[in-house]
N, C-alpha and C positions, 0 to 999 in steps of 0.2 A: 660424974664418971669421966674417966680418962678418954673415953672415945668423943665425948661430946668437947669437952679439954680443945681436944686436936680437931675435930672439924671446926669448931670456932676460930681458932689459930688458923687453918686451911684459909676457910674463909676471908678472914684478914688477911693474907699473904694475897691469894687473889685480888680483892679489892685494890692493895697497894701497889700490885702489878699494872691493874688493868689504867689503875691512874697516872701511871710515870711514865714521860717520855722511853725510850730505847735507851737514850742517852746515857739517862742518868741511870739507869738499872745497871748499865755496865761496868760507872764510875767509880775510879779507885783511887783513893786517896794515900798519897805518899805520910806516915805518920812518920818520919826518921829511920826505925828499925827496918823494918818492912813494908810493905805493900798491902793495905785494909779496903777492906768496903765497909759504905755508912750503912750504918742502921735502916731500912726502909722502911717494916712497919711501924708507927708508931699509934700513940694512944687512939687518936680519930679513926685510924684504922680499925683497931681494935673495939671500942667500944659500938662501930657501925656493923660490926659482924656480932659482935652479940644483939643489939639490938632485934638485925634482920634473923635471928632464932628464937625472938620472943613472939607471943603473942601479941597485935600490935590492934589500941583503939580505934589509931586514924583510920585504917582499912573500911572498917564500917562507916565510920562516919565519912569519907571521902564515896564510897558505892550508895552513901545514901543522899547523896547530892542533887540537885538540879543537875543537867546537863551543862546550864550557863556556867555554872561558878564551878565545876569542874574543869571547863577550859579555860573563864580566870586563873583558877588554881595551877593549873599546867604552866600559862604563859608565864605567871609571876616567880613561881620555883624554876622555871628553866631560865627568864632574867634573869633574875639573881643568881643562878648557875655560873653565868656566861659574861654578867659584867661585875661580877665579886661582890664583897663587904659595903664599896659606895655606891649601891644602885638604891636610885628615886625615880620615880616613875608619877606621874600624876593620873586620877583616875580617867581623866579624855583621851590622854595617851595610851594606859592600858588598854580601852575602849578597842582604840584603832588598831592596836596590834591583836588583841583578841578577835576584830574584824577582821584583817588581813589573814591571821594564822589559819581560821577557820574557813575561811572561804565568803566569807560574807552569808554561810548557813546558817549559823543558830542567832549568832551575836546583832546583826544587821538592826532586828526590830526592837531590840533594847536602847532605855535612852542612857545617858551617863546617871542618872538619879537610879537608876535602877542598878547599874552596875556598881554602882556606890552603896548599895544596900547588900549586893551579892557577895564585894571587899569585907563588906563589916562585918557579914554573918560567916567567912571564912576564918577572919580573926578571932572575933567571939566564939569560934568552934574551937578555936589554939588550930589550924591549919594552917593559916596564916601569920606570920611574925613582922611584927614593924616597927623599926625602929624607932618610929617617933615618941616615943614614951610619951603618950596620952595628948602631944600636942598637934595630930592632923586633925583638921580641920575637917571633917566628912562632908559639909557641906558649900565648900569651895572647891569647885571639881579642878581647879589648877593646884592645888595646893599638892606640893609633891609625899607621895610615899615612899617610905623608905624600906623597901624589900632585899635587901643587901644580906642578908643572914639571916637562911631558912633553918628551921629543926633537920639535924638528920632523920629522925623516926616518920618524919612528913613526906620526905623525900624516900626513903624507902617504901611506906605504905604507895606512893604514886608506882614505883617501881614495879609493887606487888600486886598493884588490882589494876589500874588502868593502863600502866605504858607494857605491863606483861605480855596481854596479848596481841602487844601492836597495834596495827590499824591507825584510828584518828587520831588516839590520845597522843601517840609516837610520831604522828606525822607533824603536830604540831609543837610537839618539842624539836624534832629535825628543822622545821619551820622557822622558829625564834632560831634557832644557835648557829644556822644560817645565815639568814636575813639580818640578826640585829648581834653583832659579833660585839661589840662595846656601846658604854651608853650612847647616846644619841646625844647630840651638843645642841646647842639653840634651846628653843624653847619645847617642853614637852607637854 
C-alpha cells in the first residue's frame, strides 16, 4: 500500500539525515547549468528502513541471551561502529574492554575461555559476523577477530530491544564510542 510506500521512504530520509554531517546535507554541487544537490538516500539507507519494519529474528534471539554475551555483543557492534570495515580485536582485548565498559559488574569473574565460548555462540547464533572466513583460531586468545562489518538487521534488533530502553545497554555503547574512538595500535 501507498502509505506504508511513504513511511518506509520517511524512514530512510530520516536515517540518512540523522547520519550526515550539517555540512554535507547542505552541499551543492555546481553541475555546469545549474546549481544541484546530491542524492542522499541511497540503497543502505533504504534497505535499513525496510528492514527496521519487518519482523526481525535477532530481537528474540539477542533478549534471549546471557547477560554476558549481550554486552560482548554491544561492545563488538559498537567497535566495529566506530573503527569501520578494518576492525580486529582479539578475544583478551574484547575481554578488557567488555571489563572497562561494564564496570567491572558482570564481566570481571569471567575468564577469556569463557568469553571465547560466549564470541562463538554469538557467531553460531548469525549475531555475530567475522571476517575471518573460518580461519580464527578460537583457541588462541591473541588471535585477532575480525569485527569490521556487522549485519544491519543485528544492529537494528540491538536498537529495538536493548539500547531502546537506554540504561546499561546505551551506556556502554556511549562507553566504547568514547573511550575507544579508533582501533587501538600496539598489541591487543
Amino acid at each position: 500500500d501507498a502509505r506504508r510506500a511513504l513511511e518506509i521512504t520517511s524512514n530512510a530520509v530520516a536515517k540518512c539525515a540523522d547520519l550526515i554531517s550539517p555540512e554535507k546535507l547542505g552541499a551543492v554541487v555546481d553541475d555546469g547549468d545549474n546549481n544541484c544537490m546530491l542524492p542522499l538516500v541511497k540503497l543502505p539507507h533504504m534497505m535499513r528502513a525496510i528492514r527496521e519494519g519487518m519482523p526481525m529474528k535477532h530481537g528474540v534471539i539477542i533478549c534471549g541471551l546471557p547477560q554476558a554475551a549481550k554486552v560482548i555483543l554491544c561492545i563488538a557492534v559498537s567497535l566495529s561502529q566506530v573503527w569501520g570495515p578494518t576492525a580486529e580485536i582479539s578475544i583478551s582485548q574484547l575481554k578488557k574492554y567488555c571489563v572497562e565498559a561494564s564496570h567491572h559488574a558482570i564481566m570481571d569473574d569471567l575468564g577469556v575461555g569463557h568469553v571465547n565460548t560466549l564470541v562463538q555462540m554469538l557467531i553460531d547464533a548469525g549475531l555475530l559476523v567475522t571476517g575471518n572466513s573460518g580461519h580464527f583460531n578460537s583457541h588462541d586468545v591473541n588471535a585477532k577477530l575480525k569485527i569490521g562489518v556487522q549485519m544491519d538487521d543485528v544492529e537494528i534488533a540491538l536498537e529495538q530491544s536493548l539500547l531502546k530502553s537506554g540504561g546499561f545497554y546505551q551506556s556502554l555503547v556511549d562507553y566504547v564510542k568514547r573511550s575507544y574512538p579508533g582501533p587501538a595500535t600496539g598489541n591487543m
